[in-house]
One Martini backbone bead per residue (centre of mass of N, CA, C, O) as a GRO file, in nm:
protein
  182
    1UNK     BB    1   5.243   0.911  -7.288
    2UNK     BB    2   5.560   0.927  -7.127
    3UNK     BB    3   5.661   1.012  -6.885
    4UNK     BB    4   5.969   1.225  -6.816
    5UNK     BB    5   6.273   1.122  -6.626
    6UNK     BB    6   6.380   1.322  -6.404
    7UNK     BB    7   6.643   1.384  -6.263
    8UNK     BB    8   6.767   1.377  -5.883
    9UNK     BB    9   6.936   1.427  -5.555
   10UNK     BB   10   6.712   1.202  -5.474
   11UNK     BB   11   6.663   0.959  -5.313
   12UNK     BB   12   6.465   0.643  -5.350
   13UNK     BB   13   6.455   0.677  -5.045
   14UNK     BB   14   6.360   0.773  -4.688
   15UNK     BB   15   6.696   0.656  -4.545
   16UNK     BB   16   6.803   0.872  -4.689
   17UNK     BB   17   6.954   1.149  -4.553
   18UNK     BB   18   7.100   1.387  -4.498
   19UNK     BB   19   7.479   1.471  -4.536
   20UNK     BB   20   7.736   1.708  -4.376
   21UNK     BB   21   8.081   1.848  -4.476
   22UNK     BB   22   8.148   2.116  -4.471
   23UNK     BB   23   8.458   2.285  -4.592
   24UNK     BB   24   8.391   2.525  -4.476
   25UNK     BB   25   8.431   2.731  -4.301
   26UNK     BB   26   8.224   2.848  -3.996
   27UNK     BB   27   8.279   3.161  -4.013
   28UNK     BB   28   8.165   3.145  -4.338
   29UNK     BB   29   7.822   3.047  -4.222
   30UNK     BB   30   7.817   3.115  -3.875
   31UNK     BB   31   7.828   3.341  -3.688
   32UNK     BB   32   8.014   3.561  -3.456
   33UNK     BB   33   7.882   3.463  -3.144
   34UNK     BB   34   7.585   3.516  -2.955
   35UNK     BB   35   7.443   3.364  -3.234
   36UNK     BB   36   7.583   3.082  -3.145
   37UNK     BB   37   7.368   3.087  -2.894
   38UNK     BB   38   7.159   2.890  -2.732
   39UNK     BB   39   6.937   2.905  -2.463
   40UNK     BB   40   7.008   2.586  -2.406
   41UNK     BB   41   7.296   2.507  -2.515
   42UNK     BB   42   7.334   2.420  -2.815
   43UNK     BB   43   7.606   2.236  -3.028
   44UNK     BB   44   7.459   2.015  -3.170
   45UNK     BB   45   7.422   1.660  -3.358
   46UNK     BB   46   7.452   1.354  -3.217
   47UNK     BB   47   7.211   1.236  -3.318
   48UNK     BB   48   7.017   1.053  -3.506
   49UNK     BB   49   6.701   0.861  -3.608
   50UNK     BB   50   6.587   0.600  -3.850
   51UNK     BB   51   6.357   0.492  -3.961
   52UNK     BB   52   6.303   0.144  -4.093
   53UNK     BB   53   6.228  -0.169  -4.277
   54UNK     BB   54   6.513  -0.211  -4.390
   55UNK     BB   55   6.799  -0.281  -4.253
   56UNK     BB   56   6.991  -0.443  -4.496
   57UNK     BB   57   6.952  -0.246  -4.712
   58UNK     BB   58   7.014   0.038  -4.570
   59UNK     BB   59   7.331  -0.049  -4.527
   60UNK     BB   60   7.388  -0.073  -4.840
   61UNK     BB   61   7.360   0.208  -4.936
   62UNK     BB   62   7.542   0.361  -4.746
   63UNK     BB   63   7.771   0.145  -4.851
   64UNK     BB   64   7.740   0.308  -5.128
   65UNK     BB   65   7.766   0.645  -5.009
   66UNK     BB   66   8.061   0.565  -4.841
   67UNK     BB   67   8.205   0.370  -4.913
   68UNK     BB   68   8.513   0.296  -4.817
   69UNK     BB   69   8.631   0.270  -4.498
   70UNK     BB   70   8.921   0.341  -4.338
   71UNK     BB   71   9.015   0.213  -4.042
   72UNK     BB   72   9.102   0.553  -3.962
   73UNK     BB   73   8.825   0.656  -3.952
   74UNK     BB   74   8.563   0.853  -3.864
   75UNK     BB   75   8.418   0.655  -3.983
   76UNK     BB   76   8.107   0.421  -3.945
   77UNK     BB   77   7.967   0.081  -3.994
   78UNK     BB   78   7.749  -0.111  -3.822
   79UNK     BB   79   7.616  -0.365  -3.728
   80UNK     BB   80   7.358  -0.540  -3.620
   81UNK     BB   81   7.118  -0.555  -3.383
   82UNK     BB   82   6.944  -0.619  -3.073
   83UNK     BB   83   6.753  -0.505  -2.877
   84UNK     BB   84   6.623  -0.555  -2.558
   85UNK     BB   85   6.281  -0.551  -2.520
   86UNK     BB   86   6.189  -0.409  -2.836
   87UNK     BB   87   6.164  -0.526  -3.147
   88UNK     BB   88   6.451  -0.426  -3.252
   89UNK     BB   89   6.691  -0.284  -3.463
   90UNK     BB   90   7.049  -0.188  -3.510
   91UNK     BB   91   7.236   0.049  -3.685
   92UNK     BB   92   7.568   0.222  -3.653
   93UNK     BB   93   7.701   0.559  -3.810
   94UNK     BB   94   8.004   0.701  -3.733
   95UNK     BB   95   8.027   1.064  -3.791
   96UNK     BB   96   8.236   1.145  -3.661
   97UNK     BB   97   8.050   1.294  -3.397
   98UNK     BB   98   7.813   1.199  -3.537
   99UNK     BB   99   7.535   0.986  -3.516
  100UNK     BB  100   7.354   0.674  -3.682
  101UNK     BB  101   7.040   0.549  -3.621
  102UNK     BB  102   6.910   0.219  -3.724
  103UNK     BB  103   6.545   0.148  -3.722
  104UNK     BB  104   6.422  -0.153  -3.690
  105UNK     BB  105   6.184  -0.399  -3.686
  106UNK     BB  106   6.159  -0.698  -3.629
  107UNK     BB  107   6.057  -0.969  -3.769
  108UNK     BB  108   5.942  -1.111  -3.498
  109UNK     BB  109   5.734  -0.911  -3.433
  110UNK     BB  110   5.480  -0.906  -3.173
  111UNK     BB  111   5.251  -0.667  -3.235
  112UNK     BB  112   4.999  -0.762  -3.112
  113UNK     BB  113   5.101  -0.919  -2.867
  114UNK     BB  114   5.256  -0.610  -2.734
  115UNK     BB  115   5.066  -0.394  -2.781
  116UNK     BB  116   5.292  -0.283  -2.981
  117UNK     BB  117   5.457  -0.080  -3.145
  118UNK     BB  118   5.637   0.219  -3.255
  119UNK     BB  119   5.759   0.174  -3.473
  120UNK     BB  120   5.627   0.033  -3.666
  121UNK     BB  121   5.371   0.262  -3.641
  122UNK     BB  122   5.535   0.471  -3.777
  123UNK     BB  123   5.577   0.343  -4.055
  124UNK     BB  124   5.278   0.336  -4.112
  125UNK     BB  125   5.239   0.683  -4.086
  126UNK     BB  126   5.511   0.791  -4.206
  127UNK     BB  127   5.761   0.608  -4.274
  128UNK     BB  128   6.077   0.673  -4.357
  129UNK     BB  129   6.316   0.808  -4.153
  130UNK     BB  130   6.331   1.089  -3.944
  131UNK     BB  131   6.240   1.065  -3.573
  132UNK     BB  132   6.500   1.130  -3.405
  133UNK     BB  133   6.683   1.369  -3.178
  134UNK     BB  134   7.029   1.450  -3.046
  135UNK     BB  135   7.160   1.723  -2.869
  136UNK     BB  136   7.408   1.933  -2.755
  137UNK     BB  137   7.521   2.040  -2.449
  138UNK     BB  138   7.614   2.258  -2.185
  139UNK     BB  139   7.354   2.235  -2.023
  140UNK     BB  140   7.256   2.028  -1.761
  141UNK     BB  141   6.969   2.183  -1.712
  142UNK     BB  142   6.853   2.055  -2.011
  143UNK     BB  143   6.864   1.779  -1.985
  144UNK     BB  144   6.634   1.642  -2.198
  145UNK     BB  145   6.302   1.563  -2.295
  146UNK     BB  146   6.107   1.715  -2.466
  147UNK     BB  147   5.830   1.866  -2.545
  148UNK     BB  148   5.615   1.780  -2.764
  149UNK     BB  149   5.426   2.000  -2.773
  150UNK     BB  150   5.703   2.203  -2.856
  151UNK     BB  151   5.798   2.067  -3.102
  152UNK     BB  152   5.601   1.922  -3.275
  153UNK     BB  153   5.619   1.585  -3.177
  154UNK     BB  154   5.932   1.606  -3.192
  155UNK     BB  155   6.211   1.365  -3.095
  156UNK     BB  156   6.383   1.567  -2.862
  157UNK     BB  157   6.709   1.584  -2.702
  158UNK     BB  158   6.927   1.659  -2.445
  159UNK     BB  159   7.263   1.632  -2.417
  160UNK     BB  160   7.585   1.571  -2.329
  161UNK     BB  161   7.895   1.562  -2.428
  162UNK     BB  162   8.200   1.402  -2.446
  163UNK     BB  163   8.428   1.394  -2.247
  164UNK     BB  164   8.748   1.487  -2.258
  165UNK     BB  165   9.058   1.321  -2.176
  166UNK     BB  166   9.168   1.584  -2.140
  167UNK     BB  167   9.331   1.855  -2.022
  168UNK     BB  168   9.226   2.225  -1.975
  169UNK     BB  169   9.309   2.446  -1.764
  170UNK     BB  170   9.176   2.274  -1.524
  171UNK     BB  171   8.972   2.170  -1.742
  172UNK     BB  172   8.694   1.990  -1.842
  173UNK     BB  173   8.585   1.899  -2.191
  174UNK     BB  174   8.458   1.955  -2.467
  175UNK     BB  175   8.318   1.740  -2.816
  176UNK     BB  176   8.251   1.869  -3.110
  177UNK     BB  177   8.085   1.719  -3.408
  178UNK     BB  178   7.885   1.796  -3.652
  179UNK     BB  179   7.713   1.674  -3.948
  180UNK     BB  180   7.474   1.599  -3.884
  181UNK     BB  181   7.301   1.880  -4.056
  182UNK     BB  182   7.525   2.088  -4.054
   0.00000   0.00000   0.00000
């Protein structure tokens, strides 16, 4: 007997991680105060990096989760490109104020001759997925990579927000808007 076929809202490969664009205003999700800063000065998802094997395939998922993007949106969905001097291709996905950015090995890359790639070795050992993020912060003297031992193995970076080029009360400002992970 075939067992039963259960659907879930879950993707059917873990190259599309999750998505939040919750229309809840933000005081009614997370309290209003000193407990919405943490001590690293972090304020929210600049970027995503998620491994993939087929970048072209992964693309089409995307396109076909995000519909049809108006040219005036601030959602963006960019060509394959290929990094130089990495064996890697990339397409970024500009959701609001947060980008995804999509990582896949080269086909024609010689990992065996280049002494090993990490996306690919990655790809073998964890599979498909997300495995790099960048934070933003307030804190200048926050900003690199953290220490792997204290991540527990996760590649978190933090970064400064875009400098907004609007001038406010005399002073540079910072914008953030990060959708991704909520």
């Amino acid at each position: 007997m075939a067992a039963a076929c259960v659907p879930t809202a879950r993707a059917p490969s873990a190259d599309l991680p999750f998505l939040c664009g919750d229309l809840t205003p933000r005081n009614l999700r997370v309290p209003e105060g000193e407990v919405r800063v943490h001590a690293n000065g972090t304020l929210g998802v600049a970027s995503l990096a998620v491994a993939v094997r087929d970048l072209d395939a992964t693309l089409a998922r995307y396109r076909a989760l995000l519909g049809p993007v108006p040219d005036d949106a601030a959602t963006h969905i960019g060509e394959p490109v290929a990094v130089p001097g990495s064996h890697v291709r990339v397409a970024v996905i500009a959701l609001g104020g947060s980008v995804l950015v999509l990582s896949s090995p080269r086909e024609n890359a010689a990992v065996e001759k280049e002494g090993g790639d990490a996306l690919a070795q990655r790809l073998v050992a964890r599979g498909e997925g997300p495995y790099a993020v960048v934070l933003h912060t307030e804190a200048p003297k926050s900003t690199g990579v953290l220490d792997l031992a204290g991540t527990h193995g996760a590649l978190i970076e933090l970064d400064l927000p875009p400098v907004d080029l609007h001038v406010k009360h005399g002073a540079r400002s910072h914008r953030v808007n990060s959708m991704v992970g909520g």
